[in-house]
C-alpha positions as CSV (number, residue, x, y, z in Angstrom):
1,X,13.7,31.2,-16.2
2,X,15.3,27.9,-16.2
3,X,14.2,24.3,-15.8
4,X,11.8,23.5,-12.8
5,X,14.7,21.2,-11.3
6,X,16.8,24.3,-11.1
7,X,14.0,26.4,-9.7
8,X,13.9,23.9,-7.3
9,X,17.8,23.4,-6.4
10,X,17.3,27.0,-5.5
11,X,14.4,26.6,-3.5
12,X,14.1,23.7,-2.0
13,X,11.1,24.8,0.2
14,X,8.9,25.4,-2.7
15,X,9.5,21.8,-3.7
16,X,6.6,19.8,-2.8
17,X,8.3,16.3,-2.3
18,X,10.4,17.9,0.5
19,X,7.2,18.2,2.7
20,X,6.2,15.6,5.4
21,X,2.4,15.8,7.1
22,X,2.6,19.4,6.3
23,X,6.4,20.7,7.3
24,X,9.5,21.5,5.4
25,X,12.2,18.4,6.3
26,X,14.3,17.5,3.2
27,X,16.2,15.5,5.7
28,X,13.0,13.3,7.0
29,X,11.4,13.1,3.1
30,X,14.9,11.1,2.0
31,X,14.9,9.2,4.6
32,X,11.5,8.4,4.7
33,X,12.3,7.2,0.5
34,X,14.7,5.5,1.6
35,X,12.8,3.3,4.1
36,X,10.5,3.3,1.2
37,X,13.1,1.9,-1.3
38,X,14.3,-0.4,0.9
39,X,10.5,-1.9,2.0
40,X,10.4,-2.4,-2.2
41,X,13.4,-4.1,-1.8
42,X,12.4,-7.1,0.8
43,X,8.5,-7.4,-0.5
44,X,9.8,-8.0,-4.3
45,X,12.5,-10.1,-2.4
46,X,9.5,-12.0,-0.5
47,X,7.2,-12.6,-3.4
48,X,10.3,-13.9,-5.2
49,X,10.3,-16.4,-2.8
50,X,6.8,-17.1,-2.4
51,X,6.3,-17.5,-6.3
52,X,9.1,-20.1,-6.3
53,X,7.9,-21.8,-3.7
54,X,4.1,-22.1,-5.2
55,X,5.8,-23.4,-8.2
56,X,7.7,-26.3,-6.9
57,X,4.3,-27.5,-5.1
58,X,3.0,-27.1,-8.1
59,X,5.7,-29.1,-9.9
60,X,5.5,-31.6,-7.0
61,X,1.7,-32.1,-6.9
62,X,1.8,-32.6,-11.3
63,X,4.9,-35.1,-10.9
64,X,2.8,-36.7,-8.0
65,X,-0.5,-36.8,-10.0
66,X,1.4,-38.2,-13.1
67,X,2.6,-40.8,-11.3
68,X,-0.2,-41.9,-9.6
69,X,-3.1,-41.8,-12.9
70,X,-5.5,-44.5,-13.1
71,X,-8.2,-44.5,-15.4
72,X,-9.9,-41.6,-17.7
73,X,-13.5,-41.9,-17.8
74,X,-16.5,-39.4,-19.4
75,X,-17.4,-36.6,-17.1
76,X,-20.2,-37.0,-15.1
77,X,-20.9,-33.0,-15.9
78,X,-19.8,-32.1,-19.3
79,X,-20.3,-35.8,-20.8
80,X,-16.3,-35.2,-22.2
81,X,-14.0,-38.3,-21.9
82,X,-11.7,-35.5,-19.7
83,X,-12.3,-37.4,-16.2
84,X,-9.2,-38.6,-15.2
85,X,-8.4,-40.7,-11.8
86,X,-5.7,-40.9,-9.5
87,X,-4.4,-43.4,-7.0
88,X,-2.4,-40.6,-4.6
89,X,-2.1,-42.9,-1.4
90,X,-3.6,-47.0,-0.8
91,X,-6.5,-45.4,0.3
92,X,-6.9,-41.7,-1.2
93,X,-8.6,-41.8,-5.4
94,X,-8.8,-38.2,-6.7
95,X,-11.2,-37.7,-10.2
96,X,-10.9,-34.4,-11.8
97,X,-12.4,-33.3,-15.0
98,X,-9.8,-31.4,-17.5
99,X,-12.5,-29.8,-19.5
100,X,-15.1,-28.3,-16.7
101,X,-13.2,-28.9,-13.7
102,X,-15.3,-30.7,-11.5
103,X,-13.4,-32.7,-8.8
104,X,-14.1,-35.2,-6.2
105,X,-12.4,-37.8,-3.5
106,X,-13.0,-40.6,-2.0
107,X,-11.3,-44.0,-0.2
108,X,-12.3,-46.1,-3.5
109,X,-12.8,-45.4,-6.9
110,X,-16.5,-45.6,-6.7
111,X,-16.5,-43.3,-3.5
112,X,-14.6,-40.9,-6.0
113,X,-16.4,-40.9,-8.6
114,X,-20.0,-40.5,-6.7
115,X,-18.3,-37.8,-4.6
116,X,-17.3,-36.1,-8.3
117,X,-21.4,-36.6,-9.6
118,X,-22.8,-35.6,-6.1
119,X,-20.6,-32.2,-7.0
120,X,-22.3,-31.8,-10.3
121,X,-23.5,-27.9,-10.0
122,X,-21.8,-26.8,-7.1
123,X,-19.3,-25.1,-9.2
124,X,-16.6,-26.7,-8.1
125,X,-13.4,-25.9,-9.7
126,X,-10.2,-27.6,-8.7
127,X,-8.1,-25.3,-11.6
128,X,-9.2,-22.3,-9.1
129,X,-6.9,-23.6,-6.5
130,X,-4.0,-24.5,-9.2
131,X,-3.6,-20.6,-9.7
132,X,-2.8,-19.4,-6.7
């Protein structure tokens, strides 16, 4: 007897992949991969996109917050001189910790940084939204 790919060139009925919902259809099973291939195809073509697009906000939002750094401070949480501040708009401060990641906003620096110590144990993270 001779390789199962033979075997099943010779019977194609016996072949298990030629079966849809329980009936013999070669035709229907290729075109059925087909549609499968294809459906690959667009959602590796889609995340492509949606990964390059995620990256260039990202790139956007660090060449935005480089530009706009005003102070670094000592973390209100970890005590670490990791706070740093950022004037993003007149009116818009942003303090975010580098070491523990605690974050906070405000109009004013001072609104910022009491925003940032009334966050102390809520677990805020603002890495967490940097990964997606």
């Amino acid at each position: 007897m001779g390789e199962w790919s033979e075997y099943f060139e010779d019977f194609p009925e016996e072949n298990p992949a030629n079966w849809v919902n329980g009936k013999f259809n070669p035709a229907l099973r290729e075109q059925l991969n087909k549609e499968a291939t294809q459906q690959e195809a667009a959602n590796s073509e889609i995340n492509n996109l949606i990964a390059k697009a995620k990256e260039a906000r990202k790139a956007k939002s660090l060449e935005r917050k480089a530009n706009a750094f005003v102070v670094t401070e000592d973390c209100p949480q970890c005590g670490l001189t990791e706070l740093k501040t950022y004037k993003l708009e007149q009116d818009f401060y942003l303090c975010e910790c580098q070491d523990c990641g605690i974050y906070g906003a405000g109009s004013t620096h001072a609104e910022a940084l009491a925003s940032t110590c009334s966050a102390i144990g809520d677990g805020l993270d603002w890495r967490d939204e940097m990964l997606d």
